[in-house]
Structures are given as structure tokens and as C-alpha cells.
C-alpha positions in Angstrom: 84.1 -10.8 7.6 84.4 -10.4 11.4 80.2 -10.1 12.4 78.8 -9.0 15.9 75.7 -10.5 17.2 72.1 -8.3 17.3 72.4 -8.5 21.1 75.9 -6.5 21.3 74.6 -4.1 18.8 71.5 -3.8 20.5 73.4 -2.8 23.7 76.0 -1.2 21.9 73.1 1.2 20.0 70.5 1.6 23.0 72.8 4.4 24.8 72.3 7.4 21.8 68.9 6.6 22.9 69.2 8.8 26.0 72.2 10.5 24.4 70.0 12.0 21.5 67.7 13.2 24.5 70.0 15.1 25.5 70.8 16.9 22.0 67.2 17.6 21.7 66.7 19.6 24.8 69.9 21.6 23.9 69.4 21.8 20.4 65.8 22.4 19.9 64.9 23.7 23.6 67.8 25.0 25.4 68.0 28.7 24.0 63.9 28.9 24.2 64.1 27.6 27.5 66.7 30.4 28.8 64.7 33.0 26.6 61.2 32.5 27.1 61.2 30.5 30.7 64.1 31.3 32.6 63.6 34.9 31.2 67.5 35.4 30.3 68.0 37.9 26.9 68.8 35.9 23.9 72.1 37.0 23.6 73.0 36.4 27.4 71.3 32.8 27.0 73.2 32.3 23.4 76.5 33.3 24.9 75.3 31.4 28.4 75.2 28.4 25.8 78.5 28.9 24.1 80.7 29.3 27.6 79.4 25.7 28.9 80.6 24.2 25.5 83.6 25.8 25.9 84.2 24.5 29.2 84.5 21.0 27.3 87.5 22.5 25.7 89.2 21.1 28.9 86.5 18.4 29.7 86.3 16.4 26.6 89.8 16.0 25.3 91.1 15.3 29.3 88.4 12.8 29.9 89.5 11.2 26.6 93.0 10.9 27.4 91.9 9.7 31.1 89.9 6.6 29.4 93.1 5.3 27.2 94.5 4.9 30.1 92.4 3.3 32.4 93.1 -0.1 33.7 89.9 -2.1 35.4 88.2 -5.5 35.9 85.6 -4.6 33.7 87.6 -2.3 31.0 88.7 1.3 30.1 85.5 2.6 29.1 82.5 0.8 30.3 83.3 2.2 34.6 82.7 6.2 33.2 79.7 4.7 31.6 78.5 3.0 34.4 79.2 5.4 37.4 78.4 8.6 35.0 74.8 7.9 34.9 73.6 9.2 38.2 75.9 12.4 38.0 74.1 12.8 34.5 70.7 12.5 35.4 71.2 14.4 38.5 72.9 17.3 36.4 70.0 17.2 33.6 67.4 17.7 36.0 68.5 20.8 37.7 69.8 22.5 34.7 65.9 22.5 33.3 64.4 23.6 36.9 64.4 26.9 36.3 65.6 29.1 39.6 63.7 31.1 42.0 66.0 34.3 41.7 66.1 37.9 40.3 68.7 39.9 38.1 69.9 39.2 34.7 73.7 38.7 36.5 72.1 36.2 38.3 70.4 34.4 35.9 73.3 34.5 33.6 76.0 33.0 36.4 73.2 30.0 37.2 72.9 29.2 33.7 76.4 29.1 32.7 77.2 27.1 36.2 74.5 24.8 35.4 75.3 24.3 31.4 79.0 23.3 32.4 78.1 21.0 35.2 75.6 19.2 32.7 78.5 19.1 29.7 80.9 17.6 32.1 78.7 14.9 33.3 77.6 14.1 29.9 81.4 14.2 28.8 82.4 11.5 31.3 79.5 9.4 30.1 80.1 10.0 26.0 83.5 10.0 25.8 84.1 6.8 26.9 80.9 5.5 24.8 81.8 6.8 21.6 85.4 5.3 21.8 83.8 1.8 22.0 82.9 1.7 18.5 86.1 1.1 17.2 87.4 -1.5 19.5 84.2 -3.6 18.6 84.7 -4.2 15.0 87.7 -3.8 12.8 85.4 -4.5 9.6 84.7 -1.7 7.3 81.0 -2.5 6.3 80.5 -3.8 10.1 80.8 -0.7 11.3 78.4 0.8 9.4 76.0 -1.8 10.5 76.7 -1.4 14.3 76.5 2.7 14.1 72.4 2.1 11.8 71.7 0.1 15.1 73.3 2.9 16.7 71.6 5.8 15.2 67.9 4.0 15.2 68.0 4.7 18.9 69.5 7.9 18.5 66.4 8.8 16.3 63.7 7.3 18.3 65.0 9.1 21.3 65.4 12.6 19.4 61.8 12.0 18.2 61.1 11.1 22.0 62.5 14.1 22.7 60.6 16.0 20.1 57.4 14.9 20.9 57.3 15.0 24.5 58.6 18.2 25.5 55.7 20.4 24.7 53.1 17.6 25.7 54.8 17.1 29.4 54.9 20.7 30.1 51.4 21.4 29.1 50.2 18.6 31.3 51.2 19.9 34.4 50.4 23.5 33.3 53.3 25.5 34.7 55.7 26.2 32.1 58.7 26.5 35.0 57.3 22.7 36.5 56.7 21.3 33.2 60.3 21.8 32.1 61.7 20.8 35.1 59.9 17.6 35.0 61.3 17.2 31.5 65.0 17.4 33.4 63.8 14.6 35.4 62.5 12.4 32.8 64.9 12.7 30.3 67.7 12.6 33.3 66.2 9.7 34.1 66.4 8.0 30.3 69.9 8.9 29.7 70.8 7.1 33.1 69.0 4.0 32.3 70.4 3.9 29.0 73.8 3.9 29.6 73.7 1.8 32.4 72.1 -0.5 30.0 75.1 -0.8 27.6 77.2 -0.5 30.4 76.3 -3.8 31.2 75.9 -5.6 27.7 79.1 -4.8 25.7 82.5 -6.8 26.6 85.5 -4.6 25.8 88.7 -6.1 24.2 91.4 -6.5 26.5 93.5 -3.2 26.4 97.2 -3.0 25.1 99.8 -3.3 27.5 102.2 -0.6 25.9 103.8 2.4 28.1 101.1 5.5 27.5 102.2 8.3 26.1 102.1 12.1 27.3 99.2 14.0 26.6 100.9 16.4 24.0 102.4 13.7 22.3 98.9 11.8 21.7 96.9 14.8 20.5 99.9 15.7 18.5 99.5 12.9 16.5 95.4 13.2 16.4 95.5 16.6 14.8 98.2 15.1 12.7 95.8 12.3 11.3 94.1 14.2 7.6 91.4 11.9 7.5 90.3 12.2 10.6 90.5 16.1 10.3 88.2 16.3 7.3 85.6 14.1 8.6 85.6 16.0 11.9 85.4 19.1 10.4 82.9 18.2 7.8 81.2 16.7 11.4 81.3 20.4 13.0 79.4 21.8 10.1 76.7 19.1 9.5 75.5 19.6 13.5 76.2 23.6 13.3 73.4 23.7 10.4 71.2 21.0 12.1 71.4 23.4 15.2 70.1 26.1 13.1 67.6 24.5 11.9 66.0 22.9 15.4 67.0 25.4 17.8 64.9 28.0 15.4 61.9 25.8 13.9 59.7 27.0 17.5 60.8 30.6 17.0 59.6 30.3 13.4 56.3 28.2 14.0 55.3 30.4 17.2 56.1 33.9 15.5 55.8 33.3 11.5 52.9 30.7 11.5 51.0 31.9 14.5 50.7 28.2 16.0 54.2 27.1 18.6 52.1 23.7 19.0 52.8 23.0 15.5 56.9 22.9 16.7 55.8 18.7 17.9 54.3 18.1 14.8 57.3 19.4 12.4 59.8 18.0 14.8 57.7 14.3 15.0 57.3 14.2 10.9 61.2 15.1 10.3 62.0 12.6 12.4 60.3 9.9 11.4 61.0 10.0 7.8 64.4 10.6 9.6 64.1 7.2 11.4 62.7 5.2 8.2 66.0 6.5 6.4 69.0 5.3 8.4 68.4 1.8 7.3 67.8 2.8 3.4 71.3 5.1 4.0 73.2 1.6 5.1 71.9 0.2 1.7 73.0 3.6 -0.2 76.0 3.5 1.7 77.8 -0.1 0.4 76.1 1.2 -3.2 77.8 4.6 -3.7 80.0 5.0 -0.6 79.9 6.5 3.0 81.5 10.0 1.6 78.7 10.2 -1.0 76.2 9.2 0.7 76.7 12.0 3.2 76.6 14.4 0.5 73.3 13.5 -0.6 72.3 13.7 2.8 73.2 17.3 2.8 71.9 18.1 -0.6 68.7 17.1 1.0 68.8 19.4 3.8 69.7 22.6 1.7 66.5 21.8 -0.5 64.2 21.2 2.6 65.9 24.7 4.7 65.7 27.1 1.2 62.3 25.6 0.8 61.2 27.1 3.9 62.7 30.4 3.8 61.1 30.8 0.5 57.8 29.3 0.8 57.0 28.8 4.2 55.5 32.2 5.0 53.9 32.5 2.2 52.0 29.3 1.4 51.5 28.2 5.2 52.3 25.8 7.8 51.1 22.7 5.7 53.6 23.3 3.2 56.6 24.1 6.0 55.9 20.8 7.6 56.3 18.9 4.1 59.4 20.5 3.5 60.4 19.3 6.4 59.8 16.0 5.6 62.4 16.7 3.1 64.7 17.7 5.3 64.3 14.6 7.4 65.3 12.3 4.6 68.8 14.3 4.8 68.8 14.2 8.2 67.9 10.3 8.4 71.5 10.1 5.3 73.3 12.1 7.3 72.9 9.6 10.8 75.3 6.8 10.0 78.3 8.3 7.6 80.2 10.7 10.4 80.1 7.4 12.4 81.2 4.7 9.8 83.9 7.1 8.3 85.6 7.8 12.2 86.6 4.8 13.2 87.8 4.0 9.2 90.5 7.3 9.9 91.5 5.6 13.6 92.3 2.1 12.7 94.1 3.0 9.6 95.9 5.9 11.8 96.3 3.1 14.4 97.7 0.4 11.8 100.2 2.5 10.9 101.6 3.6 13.9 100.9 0.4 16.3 99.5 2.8 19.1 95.4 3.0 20.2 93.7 6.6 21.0 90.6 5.8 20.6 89.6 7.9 23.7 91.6 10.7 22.5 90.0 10.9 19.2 86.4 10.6 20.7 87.2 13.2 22.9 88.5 15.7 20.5 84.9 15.0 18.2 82.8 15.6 20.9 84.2 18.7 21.8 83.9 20.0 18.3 80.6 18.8 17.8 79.7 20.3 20.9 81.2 23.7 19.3 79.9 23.3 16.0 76.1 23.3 18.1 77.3 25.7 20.9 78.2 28.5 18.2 75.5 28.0 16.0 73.0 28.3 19.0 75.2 31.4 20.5 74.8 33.1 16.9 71.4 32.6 17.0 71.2 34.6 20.3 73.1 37.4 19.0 71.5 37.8 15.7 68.0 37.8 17.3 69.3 40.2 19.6 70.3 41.9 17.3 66.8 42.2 15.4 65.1 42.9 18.3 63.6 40.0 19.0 61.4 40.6 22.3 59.8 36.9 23.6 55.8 36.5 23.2 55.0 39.4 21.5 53.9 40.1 18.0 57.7 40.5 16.6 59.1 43.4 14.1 59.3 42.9 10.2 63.3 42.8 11.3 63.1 39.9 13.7 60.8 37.8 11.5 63.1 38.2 8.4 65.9 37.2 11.1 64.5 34.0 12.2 63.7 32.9 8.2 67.4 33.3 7.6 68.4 31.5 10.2 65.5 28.7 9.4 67.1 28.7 5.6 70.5 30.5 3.8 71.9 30.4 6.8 72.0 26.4 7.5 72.3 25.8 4.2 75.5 27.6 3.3 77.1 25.7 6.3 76.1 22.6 4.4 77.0 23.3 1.3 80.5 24.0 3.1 80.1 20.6 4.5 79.7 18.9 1.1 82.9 20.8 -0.9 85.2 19.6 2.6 84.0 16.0 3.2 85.0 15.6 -0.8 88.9 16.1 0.2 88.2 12.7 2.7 90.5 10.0 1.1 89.6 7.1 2.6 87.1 4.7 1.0 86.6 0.6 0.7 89.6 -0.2 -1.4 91.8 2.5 0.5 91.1 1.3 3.8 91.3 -2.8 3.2 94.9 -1.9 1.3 95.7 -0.2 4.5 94.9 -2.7 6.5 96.7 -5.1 4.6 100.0 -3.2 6.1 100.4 -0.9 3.0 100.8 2.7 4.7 99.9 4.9 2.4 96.4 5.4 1.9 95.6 5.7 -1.8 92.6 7.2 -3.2 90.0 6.4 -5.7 88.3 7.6 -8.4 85.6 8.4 -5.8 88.1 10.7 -4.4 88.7 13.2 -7.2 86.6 16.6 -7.1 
């Protein structure tokens, strides 16, 4: 068994600290932000949201393709990490100042300039991170060890994120200042961070072999059936999560009277969240990475229909329980998209002699980034549509629209999420029989629906 030492997964893991930063302020804050601070519409600020992920349509897959083929000193993936950390603080920081200027038009060019300049510079810094995992470790458990250091940072800086956001901007007691110096702090974090791991990983020396065209590489990436259902199965898990987060202040400030009780429900989910990774590891080598995800989701659709059923009626006390719940799927759900990637690569990789880690790690990101993009988008337009007006007592119709999207609506994404990750094929025995050199990847008993 090929082991890494606690300091390289220590340095490996400390990035997603500031990474997961950066999903909480656009999960959790960025639509509230646009709605209730910069004092965009919520459908202009959802669709705002939706154009700057789809701006990584071109960002993430090129800068994926650029990193395989990079050739330095100090590796393929470690100088985008290094040298992206300003650029991403810098870009995090304006993004939250919110401007001086008038007119919806306005308002609505700034924020979509802002958003893509913020996804690029976080593209040229992730990209090139995630694609590390797979050229650390070739063992199957290994991985999941490296990615529950991993997501431990990603957890405490999500509950970081959770927990100061509301606290900062009520300290300095203008809601414009307050989030802008969120921008810089968290800004701050994710440069420190990266630079951080920047520093402590070694790389593997890169292959030698001629690259091959762009069209050719992602040919064979969306080629790879694995890899597809995983991704996939990916898109959904983070498109209900967005649901759930970028809602939960709409439904504390509107349904239970109280927005301070957002820190407090974000803080408890996330805790239980961060006590859980480790326990999913241990699940994980029991039952399997593809089952253990399932359960995560099971978990989540129990905490979200909870809520939508109870939460209103028997009060906040009872919401924030639930969604301790929910953090116990959420803490499941942490590891097993990460463990079960790099499985699909290398055996993808084995058989075919050639490494696109980059492009791989590309194309995720940009889906994930869809998966939260649309789900934060939909939320725009289906507030919009109830008539949602910000910081006012709100309509019978926009109330019943911001429990669905706090419950059914997350949870029939996850329940999609469970039925596709079933069709994933690869487990323990199918992934050491392919990397014994036997190419086709058989499945187990695990396997059958």
C-alpha cells in the first residue's frame, strides 16, 4: 500500500480551506448579497449568477487542458496555484464591494463583469489543485484518506465562512462595508491557502509523450462512463446543496422572523458536518464509496422534507435540529465524489497509457460550477416569480416559494442523485483488477440496482 505522510496531506488538504470560503459566499450569500445589498432584482441577480458560471464553459476546460501541458521547474500545476492567489484575492474583494452607481442595467453589467472575473481567477487557481489528487496516490483507499484530510479543511472553512459573514458585517455596521470587508478577508484566506500548498506538495515528474489536440483529449473524457456518472451524480449533489444554503436566510429572515438565526443553522449543519467526514472514511472501506454516498443523500432528503413540513409550523428550534440532520449527509457526502474521481481517471489512464488529469478536473469544475450556478439562477426566477420583494413582510405565494425551494425541491434532485450514482461501476475489486492490466472493468454485486 503506497502511504503519504500527514505533512503532504496536510498541505495537500489546507487549500479547500480557502476554496470552501469561496462556495460559501456564493452559495449561501451571493444571490442575497445582489438582492438585498447591491439592490439587483432576484431574477437579474439569479441570471447575473448563471452568466459568470457560464463564462467557465470556456475558462475551466481551457485552463485544464493548458495545465497538462505545462512544462516548469516546479511542475504543471503548482505555478497556477502559486501565481493565481493574488489575482484571486484581488477579484474576491471587489466582487463583494458593492458599487456606487445607479440603474438596474448598470448594476446587472457590474455584477456579471465582476462574477466572471472572480470565476476565472478561481478557475486558474482550482483547476490545477484538484488535478493534484490523482498524481499523489495511485492507491484506492489512499485516496480516500488524502481527500477526509482534504474535506476537514473544506468544512472548517465553510463553517468559517458560515459563521463570520453576518458577525463581520454587523461589526462595522454598514451592510455595503461589512460585505466588502468580507471580500477582503476571505480574499485574503484563499490566497494564503493556496500559496500554502503551493509550497508543500512535490509533483511527480510529468510524462514526456507528444500532447494531444484539444478535441481529441476531451473526446476521450466524455468517452470515459465512469467518470460520467460520478460527474453527473456530482452536478446534482451541489445543485440541491445550493438550494438548500443559498435559501436557508431567505427562509429564517421571512418564515421564522429571526435572519440572525441563518449563523446558527449554518454553524450546527456544519459541525455535525465536520464530525462526519472522518466516520464517512470508516463507512466508506465498510460498505463502499458508492453507497456511502447514497446514504449521505438519504440523509439530506430527510433533513430538507423535514423542514418544509415542520419548520413553519413547530419553529425555529425544530428547523435547526433538522438541520443537524441534514449536516450528517452533508458531512457523507464530503469525501465520495472525490475518492470515486480519480478511481474513473487512473483506470481510464491505465488503459489508454495517456494522463488528463487537468482535463478531467477542468470539465468537473465547470459542471459543478453549473450544477450551483442554475440552482441559484432558479431560485432567482422562481422568487421572482412569487413576488418576492426584499425586507418586507412577504406574500402567502413567496413564503410557500421559498419552503419549496428549502425542501421537494432539493430533495428530488437528490433522489435523482442516488438512482444515477447506482449505474457507477467501479468499486475495490473492479478498480485493483484494472489496475492489474485487465481492461475491462467488471462489476460487483455492489453494482446491480
Amino acid at each position: 500500500m503506497e502511504r503519504l505522510t500527514v505533512r503532504t496531506k496536510l498541505g495537500f488538504g489546507v487549500a479547500d480551506l480557502g476554496g470552501n470560503l469561496f462556495f460559501t459566499a456564493m452559495g449561501f450569500w451571493a444571490l442575497n448579497y445582489l438582492t438585498d445589498t447591491v439592490g439587483l432584482p432576484a431574477a437579474l441577480a439569479g441570471l447575473a449568477i448563471m452568466v459568470g458560471k457560464a463564462w467557465d464553459a470556456v475558462t475551466d476546460p481551457l485552463m485544464g487542458y493548458i495545465s497538462d501541458r505545462t512544462r516548469t521547474r516546479i511542475g504543471r500545476r503548482r505555478p497556477y496555484i502559486l501565481f493565481g492567489a493574488v489575482p484571486l484575492f484581488l477579484a474576491c474583494w471587489l466582487f463583494f464591494t458593492a458599487p456606487l452607481i445607479d440603474g438596474t442595467a448598470a448594476l446587472t453589467v457590474w455584477a456579471i463583469a465582476t462574477l466572471c472575473l472572480l470565476n476565472t481567477a478561481y478557475t486558474v487557481v482550482n483547476i490545477p489543485y484538484g488535478s493534484l489528487t490523482p498524481e499523489l496516490t495511485k492507491d484506492y483507499h489512499e485516496r480516500t484518506s488524502l481527500n477526509g484530510y482534504r474535506f476537514g479543511f473544506a468544512v472548517f472553512g465553510t463553517i468559517l465562512g458560515a459563521a463570520l459573514v453576518l458577525p463581520l458585517v454587523e461589526a462595522v455596521g454598514d451592510r455595503r462595508m461589512g460585505f466588502s470587508v468580507v471580500g477582503l478577508v476571505f480574499g485574503l484566506v484563499m490566497a494564503v491557502t493556496a500559496i500554502i500548498t503551493g509550497v508543500s506538495v512535490r509533483e511527480r515528474a510529468a510524462s514526456t509523450e507528444r500532447p494531444e489536440g484539444f478535441f481529441r483529449t476531451y473526446g476521450v473524457v466524455f468517452k470515459n462512463r465512469p467518470y460520467l456518472f460520478v460527474l453527473f451524480t456530482y452536478m446534482l449533489h451541489l445543485s440541491a446543496i445550493s438550494f438548500l444554503s443559498g435559501i436557508l436566510v431567505y427562509y429564517m429572515k421571512y418564515v421564522h422572523n429571526d435572519e440572525g438565526l441563518t449563523t446558527l443553522a449554518m454553524v450546527a449543519l456544519l459541525l455535525v458536518a465536520m464530525v462526519c467526514i472522518p466516520i464517512s472514511v470508516f463507512v466508506s472501506r465498510r460498505i463502499g464509496k458508492k453507497r456511502t454516498y447514497q446514504l449521505a443523500f438519504s440523509f439530506l432528503v430527510i433533513g430538507c422534507m423535514a423542514i418544509f413540513l415542520g419548520g413553519h409550523i413547530i419553529g425555529p428550534g425544530f428547523t435547526i435540529g433538522m438541520m443537524v440532520i441534514a449536516g450528517i449527509g452533508v458531512g457523507f457526502a464530503y469525501v465520495p465524489p472525490f475518492a470515486m474521481l480519480p478511481d474513473a481517471i487512473e483506470v481510464e489512464a491505465k488503459n489508454t497509457g495517456r494522463r488528463r488529469e487537468g482535463a478531467y478536473y477542468g470539465v468537473w469544475t465547470f459542471v459543478a460550477k453549473l450544477g450551483q450556478s442554475g440552482a441559484t439562477a432558479l431560485m432567482g426566477f422562481i422568487l421572482a416569480a412569487a413576488r418576492y420583494v426584499p425586507d418586507v413582510a412577504q406574500t402567502e405565494s413567496s413564503i410557500l416559494a421559498i419552503r419549496l425551494l428549502v425542501g421537494p425541491i432539493p430533495s428530488i434532485v437528490l433522489i435523482a442523485a442516488i438512482v444515477l450514482v447506482q449505474f457507477y461501476p467501479i468499486d475495490e475489486k473492479a478498480y485493483e483488477i484494472a489496475m492489474a492490466d485487465i481492461t475491462e472493468v467488471v462489476e460487483s454485486p455492489e453494482n446491480q440496482i
